[in-house]
N, C-alpha and C positions, 0 to 999 in steps of 0.2 A: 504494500500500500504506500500511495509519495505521501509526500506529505501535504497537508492542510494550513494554510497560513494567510485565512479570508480575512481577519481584519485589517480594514484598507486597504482590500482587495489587493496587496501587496505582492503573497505568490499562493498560488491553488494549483497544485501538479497533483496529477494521479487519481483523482476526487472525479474530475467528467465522466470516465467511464464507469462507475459506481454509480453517481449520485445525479448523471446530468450534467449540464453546466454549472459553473461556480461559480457565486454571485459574491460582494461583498459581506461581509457582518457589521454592520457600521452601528455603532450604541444610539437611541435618540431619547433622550429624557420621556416621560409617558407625559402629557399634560397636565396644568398646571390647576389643582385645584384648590379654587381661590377663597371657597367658604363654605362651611358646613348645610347641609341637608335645612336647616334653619334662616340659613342668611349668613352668620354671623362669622366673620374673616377667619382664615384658613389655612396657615401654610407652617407647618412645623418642620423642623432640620433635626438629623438624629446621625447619627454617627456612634462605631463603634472600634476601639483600639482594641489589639492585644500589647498590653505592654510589658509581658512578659517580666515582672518582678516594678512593681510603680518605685519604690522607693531608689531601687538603681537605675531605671529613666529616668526621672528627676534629678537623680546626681551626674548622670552625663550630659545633661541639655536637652531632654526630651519634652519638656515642658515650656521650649525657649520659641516655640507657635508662636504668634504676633497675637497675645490674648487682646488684646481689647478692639481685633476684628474676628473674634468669634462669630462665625456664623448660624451654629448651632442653638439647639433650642434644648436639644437631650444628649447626654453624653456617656455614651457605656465604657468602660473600662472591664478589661477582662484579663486573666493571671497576675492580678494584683500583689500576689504574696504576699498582703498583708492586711491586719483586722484593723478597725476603726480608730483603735487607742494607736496603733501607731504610722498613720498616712499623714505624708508628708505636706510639711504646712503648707508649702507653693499649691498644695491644692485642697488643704481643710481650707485653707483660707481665702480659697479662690472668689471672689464677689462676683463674677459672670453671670456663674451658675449657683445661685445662690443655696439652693438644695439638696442635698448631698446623702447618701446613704451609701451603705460600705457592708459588704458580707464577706466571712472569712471561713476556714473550717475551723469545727469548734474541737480544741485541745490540738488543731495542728497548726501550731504559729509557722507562717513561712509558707502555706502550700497554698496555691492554689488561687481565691478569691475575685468579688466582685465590687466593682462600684458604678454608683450611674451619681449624676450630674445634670439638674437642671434648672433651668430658668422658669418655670413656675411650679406650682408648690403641687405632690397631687393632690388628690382627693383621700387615697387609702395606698399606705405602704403595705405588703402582708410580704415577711422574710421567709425564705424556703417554700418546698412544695410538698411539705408533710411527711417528709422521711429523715430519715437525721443526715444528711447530706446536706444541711439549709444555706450556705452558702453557694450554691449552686444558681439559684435564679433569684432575682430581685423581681418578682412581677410586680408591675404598678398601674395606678388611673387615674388617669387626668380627667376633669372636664373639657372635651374639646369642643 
């Protein structure tokens, strides 16, 4: 089989006699929707990192983003390896995302964890998904 390499229709070998002709893959954003089912405006940003250990991305400059063009609205952090009592101030103290919740495994300091980050406040945090693993998901809800 050649190989495949449609985005930006840049090289597609081997793929016509398979598949046909070989068109681009070009990404296009889905449209823009501008306000809820109600009326009432509409446009939330969500992004998620793996930052593989937060407290040593913040000591090598992983936090050195041009914060105050955040774009975002919700901000996941994921392999945090570390619980609430010890995240690192450049982002306890972050004023962006004024919001802040932090989940970690419980008695294993160092492994794993999550955090999320946002600019408005929810409605209900509920930590874990009822197993003893609770540092595994933050699910949350907004009023949107």
């Amino acid at each position: 089989m050649g190989i495949l390499w449609g985005l930006c229709g840049a090289l597609c070998e081997g793929v016509e006699a398979k598949r046909g002709a070989c068109g681009a893959a070009l990404y296009e954003d889905p449209p823009l929707r501008e306000s809820t089912s109600d009326g009432r405006p509409y446009n939330w940003k969500v992004t998620s990192w793996n930052v593989d250990g937060v407290r040593a991305w913040v000591r090598k400059g992983g936090i050195q983003v041009n914060l105050w063009e955040l774009i975002w609205d919700l901000w996941g952090l994921w392999e945090t390896k570390c619980g609430s009592d010890s995240v690192p101030s450049e982002l306890s103290e972050l004023e962006l995302l004024p919001h802040k919740f932090w989940g970690s495994a419980v008695g294993k300091s160092g492994y794993s964890g999550v955090g999320l980050l946002s600019r408005t406040e929810p409605i209900r945090v509920t930590h874990g998904i009822g197993r003893t693993q609770k540092w595994r998901f933050l699910p949350q809800k907004w009023l949107l």
